[in-house]
C-alpha positions in Angstrom: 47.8 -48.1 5.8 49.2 -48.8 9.3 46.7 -49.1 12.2 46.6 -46.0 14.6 48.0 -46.5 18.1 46.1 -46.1 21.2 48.0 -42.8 22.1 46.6 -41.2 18.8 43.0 -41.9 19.7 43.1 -39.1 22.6 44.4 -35.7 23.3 44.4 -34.8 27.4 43.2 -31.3 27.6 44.6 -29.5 30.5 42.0 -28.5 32.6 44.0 -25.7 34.4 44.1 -23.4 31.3 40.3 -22.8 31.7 38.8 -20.4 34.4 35.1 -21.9 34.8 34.0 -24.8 36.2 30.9 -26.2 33.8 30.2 -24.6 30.4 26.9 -23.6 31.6 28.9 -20.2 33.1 29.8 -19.6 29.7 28.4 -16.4 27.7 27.4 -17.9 24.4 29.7 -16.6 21.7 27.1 -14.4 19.7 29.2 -13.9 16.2 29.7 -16.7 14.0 33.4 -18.1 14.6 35.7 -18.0 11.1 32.7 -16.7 8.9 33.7 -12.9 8.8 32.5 -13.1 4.7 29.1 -14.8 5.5 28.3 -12.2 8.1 29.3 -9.2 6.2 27.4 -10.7 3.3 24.2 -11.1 5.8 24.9 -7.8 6.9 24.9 -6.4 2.8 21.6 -8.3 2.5 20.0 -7.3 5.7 20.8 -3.1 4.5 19.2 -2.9 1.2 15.9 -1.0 2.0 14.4 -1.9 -1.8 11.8 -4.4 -3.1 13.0 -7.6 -4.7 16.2 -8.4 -2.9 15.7 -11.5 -0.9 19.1 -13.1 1.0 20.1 -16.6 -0.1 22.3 -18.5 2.3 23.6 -22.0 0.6 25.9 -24.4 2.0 25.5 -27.9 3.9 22.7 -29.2 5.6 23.9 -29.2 9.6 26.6 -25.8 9.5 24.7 -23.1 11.1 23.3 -20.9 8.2 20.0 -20.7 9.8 21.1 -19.9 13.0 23.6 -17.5 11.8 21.0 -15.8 9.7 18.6 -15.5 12.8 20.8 -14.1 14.9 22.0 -11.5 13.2 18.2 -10.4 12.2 17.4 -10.7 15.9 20.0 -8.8 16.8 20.1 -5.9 13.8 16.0 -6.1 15.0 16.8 -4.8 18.7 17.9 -1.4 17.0 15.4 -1.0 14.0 11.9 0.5 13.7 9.4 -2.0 15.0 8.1 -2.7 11.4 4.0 -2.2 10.4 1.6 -5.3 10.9 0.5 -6.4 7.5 -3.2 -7.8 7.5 -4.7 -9.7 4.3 -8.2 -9.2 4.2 -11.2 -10.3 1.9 -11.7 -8.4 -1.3 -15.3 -8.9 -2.1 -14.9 -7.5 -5.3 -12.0 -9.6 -6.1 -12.1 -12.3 -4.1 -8.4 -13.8 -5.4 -6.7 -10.7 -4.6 -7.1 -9.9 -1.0 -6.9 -6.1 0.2 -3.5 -5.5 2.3 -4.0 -3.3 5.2 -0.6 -1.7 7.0 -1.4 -1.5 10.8 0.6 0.4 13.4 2.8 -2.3 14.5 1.0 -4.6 17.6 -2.4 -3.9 16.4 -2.8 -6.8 13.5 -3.1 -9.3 16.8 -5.7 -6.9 18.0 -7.8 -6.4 14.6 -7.4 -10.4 14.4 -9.6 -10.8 17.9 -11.7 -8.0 17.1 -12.7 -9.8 13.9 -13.2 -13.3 15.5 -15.4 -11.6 18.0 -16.9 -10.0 15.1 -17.8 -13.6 13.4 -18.9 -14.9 17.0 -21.4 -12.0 17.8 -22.8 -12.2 14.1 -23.4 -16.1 14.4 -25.8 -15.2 17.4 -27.6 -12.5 16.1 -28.6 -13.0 12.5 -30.0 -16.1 13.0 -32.4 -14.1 15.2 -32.6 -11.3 13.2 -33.9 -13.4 10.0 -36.3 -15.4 12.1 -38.0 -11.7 13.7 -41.8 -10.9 12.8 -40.3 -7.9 11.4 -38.1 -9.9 8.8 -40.6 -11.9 8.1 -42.8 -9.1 7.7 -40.5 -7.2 5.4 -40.0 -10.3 3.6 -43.3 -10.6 2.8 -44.0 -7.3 1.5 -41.2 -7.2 -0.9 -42.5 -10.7 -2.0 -45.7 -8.7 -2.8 -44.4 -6.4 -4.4 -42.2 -8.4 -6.8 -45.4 -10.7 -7.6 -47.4 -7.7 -8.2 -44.8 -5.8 -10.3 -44.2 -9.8 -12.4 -47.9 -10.2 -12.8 -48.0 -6.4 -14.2 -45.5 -7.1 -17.0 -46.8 -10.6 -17.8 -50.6 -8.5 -18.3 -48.4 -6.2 -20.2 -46.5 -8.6 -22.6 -49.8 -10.6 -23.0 -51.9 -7.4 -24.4 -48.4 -6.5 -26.6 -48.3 -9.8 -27.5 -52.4 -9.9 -28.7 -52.0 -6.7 -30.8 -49.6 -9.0 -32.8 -52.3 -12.1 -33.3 -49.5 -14.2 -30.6 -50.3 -15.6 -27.4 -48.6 -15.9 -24.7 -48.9 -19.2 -22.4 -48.2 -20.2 -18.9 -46.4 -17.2 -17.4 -47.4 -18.6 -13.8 -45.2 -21.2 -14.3 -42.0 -18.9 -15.1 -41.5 -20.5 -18.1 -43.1 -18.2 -20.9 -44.0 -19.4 -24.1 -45.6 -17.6 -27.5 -48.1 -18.9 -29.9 -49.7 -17.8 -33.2 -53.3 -16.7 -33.2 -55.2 -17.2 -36.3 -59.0 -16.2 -36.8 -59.2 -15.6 -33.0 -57.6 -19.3 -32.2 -54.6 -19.9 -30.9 -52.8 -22.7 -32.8 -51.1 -25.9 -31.2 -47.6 -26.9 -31.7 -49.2 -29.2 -34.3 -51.2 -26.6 -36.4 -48.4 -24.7 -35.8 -45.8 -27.0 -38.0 -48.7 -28.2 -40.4 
């Protein structure tokens, strides 16, 4: 392999042939130069109005598939339908499969301020709302009313229980428990297993 000369290491460009001074005059060339496939492939992708079809652009790292792939989006974008906004929301009833709501487009920004005032008004009031004499008031009554209506089945269970010679122990404590009764006496776990 002979070594290159000097004179092969640099091309003079004639500067006359151009009509601008600095390249920063220059309209940026908006198509992709020499990919007349790759855009008419982008442009095949970008027209299928179905589910399912996704566009794949492969090629090396570095060679402007991105770019190319934006652009042409952006630009196809200017004349389409501003698409709907597409909002994923809790599903209480599901809670791994969130509801989608469609939104007129713009208005998913909106919802999404709207909601975090939401969660900011909320933090300030319930607090206050569950530490109210009227909470705590209601609170109480319902607690009544649950101890009254427990205490009413225990009594309940107890004289069901007694018709059938078995006791039943320690319902205050939650955890209920039966024993025999034999000649009016209610056996121990002992008796019981002798």
């Amino acid at each position: 392999m002979e070594p290159l000369d000097a004179s092969q290491l640099y091309q003079a460009c004639d500067t006359s042939l151009f009509d601008f001074e600095t390249t920063e005059t220059i309209e940026p060339i908006e198509k992709s130069v020499g990919q007349e496939r790759a855009v008419e492939a982008i442009d095949f992708a970008a027209t299928i109005r179905q589910d399912g079809y996704n566009l794949y652009a492969m090629g090396p790292s570095g060679t402007g598939k991105h770019t190319a792939v934006m652009a042409y989006l952006h630009e196809k974008a200017k004349t389409a339908p501003t698409p709907s906004d597409w909002c994923y929301v809790n599903n209480f009833k599901e809670p791994r499969k969130p509801a989608a709501l469609e939104l007129p487009p713009g208005r998913g920004m909106a919802l999404r301020a709207d909601m975090e005032e939401l969660v900011d008004v909320l933090r300030a009031t319930l607090p206050a709302v569950f530490e109210s004499d009227e909470y705590r008031s209601a609170r109480e009554l319902i607690s009544q009313e649950y101890t009254k209506r427990q205490n009413e089945i225990f009594a309940h269970l107890s004289e069901e229980a007694k018709a059938d010679n078995i006791a039943m122990r320690n319902p205050a404590s939650g955890r209920i428990t039966f024993a025999p009764i034999i000649d009016g006496k209610v056996l121990s776990g002992e008796e019981f297993q002798a």
